[in-house]
C-alpha positions in Angstrom: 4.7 4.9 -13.5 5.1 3.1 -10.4 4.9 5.2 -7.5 6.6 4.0 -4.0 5.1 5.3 -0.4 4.3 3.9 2.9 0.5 4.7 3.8 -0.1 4.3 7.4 2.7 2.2 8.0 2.3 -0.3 5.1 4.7 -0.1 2.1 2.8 0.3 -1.4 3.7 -0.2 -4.8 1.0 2.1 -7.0 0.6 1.8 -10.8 -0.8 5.0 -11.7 0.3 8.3 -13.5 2.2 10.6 -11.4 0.0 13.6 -11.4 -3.0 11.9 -10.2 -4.1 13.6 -6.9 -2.9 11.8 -3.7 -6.8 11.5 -3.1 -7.7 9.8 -5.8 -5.1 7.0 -5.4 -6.2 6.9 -1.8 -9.4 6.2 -2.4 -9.8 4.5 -5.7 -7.1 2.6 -6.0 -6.3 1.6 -1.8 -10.3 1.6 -1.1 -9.1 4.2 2.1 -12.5 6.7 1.8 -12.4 7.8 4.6 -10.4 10.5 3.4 -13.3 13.4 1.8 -13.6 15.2 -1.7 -14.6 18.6 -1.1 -13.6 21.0 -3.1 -11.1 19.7 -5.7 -8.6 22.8 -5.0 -7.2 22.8 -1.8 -9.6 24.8 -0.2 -11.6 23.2 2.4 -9.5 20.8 4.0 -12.3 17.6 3.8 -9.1 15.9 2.2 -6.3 16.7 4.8 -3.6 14.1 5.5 -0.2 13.6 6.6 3.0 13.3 4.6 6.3 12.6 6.1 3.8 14.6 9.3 2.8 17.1 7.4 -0.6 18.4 6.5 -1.3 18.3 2.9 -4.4 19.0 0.8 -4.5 15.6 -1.2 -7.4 16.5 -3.5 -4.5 18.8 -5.4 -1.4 17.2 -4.5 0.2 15.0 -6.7 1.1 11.2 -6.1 4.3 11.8 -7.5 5.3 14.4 -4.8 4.5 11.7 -2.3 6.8 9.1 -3.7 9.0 7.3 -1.0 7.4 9.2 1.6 4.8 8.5 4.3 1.1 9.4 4.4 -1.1 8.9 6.8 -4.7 9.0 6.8 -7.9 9.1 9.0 -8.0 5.3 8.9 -4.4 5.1 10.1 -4.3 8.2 12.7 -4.9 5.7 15.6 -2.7 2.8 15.3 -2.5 -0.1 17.1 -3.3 2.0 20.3 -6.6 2.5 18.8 -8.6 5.7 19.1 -6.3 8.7 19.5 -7.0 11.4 21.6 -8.0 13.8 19.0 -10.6 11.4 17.8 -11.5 10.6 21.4 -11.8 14.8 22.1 -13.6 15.0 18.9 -16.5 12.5 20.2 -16.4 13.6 23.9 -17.4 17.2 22.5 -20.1 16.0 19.9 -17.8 17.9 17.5 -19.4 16.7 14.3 -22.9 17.4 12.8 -22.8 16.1 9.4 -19.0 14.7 9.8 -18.5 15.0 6.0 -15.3 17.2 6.8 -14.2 15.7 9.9 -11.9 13.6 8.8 -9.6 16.2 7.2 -10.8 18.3 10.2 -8.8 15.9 12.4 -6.0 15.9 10.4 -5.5 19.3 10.6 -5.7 19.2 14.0 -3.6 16.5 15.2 -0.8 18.1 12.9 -1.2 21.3 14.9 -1.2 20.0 18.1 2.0 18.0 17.3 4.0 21.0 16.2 2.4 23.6 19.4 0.6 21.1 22.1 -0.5 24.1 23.8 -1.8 26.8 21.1 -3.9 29.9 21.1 -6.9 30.9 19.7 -4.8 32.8 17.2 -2.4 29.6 16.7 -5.6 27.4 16.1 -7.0 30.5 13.2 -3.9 30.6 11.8 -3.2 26.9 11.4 -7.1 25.4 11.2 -8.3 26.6 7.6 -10.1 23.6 7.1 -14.1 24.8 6.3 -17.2 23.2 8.4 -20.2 23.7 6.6 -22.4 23.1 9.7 -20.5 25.4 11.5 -19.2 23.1 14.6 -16.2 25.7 15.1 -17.1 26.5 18.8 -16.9 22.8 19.6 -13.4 22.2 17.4 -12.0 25.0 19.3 -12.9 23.5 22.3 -12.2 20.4 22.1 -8.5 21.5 21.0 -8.2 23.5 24.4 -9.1 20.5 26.1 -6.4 18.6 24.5 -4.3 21.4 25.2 -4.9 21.9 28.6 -4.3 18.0 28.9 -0.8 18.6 27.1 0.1 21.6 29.8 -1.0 19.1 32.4 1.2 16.2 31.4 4.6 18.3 30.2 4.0 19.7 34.0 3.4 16.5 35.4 
């Protein structure tokens, strides 16, 4: 079955059968790894991406339930402005340890921080589910206050 989406802004045509895991036609069949396996069951997050701007586990979600949509992954979370400022948080706090699940960490948190700019700690519970095996939470929290205190800044500005 051919399967129609736009992955971080480029159109693709996949060949593949529709309930193969978003994930998997990420990574084998575009060569885009920097999306993770963890888990295989939606629980950790190390696969997070976008779709039509909305998070989504890819490791269980179907290809077929992205079709005609657009997903957007680590790789393409930039653009052509480059780096973006969750990214550029991310490295200005030494957030990562390992990094294995900090791609899908990112995800989750650039999708947060576009629907609430400015969220609490019980926003960022409520919304962040994704796991860190080395346990860099104190560091994601606070580099997402930093970006939120940034966002207060400039809707005052």
């Amino acid at each position: 079955m051919t399967i129609k989406l736009t992955i971080n802004g480029v159109p693709h045509q996949l060949d593949v059968e529709p309930d193969m895991p978003l994930l998997w036609a990420l990574r084998d069949e575009l060569k885009l790894t920097g999306t993770k396996f963890g888990c295989g069951v939606a629980a950790c997050g190390a696969c997070t991406v976008h779709v039509d701007g909305q998070p989504v586990r890819s490791c269980s979600y179907p290809i077929d339930a992205a079709a005609d949509s657009s997903v957007t992954t680590i790789e393409g979370l930039g653009g052509a402005e480059g780096t973006h400022a969750v990214q550029r948080a991310w490295i200005e706090n030494q957030v990562p340890q390992c990094g294995y699940c900090q791609s899908g960490m990112i995800m989750a948190v650039t999708a947060l921080l576009d629907e609430n700019p400015t969220p609490s700690d019980a926003d960022i519970d409520a919304a962040i589910t994704n796991i860190c095996r080395c346990g860099t939470y104190p560091r994601i929290r606070k580099a997402i206050h930093e970006l939120a205190a940034t966002n207060n800044k400039s809707r005052k500005g």
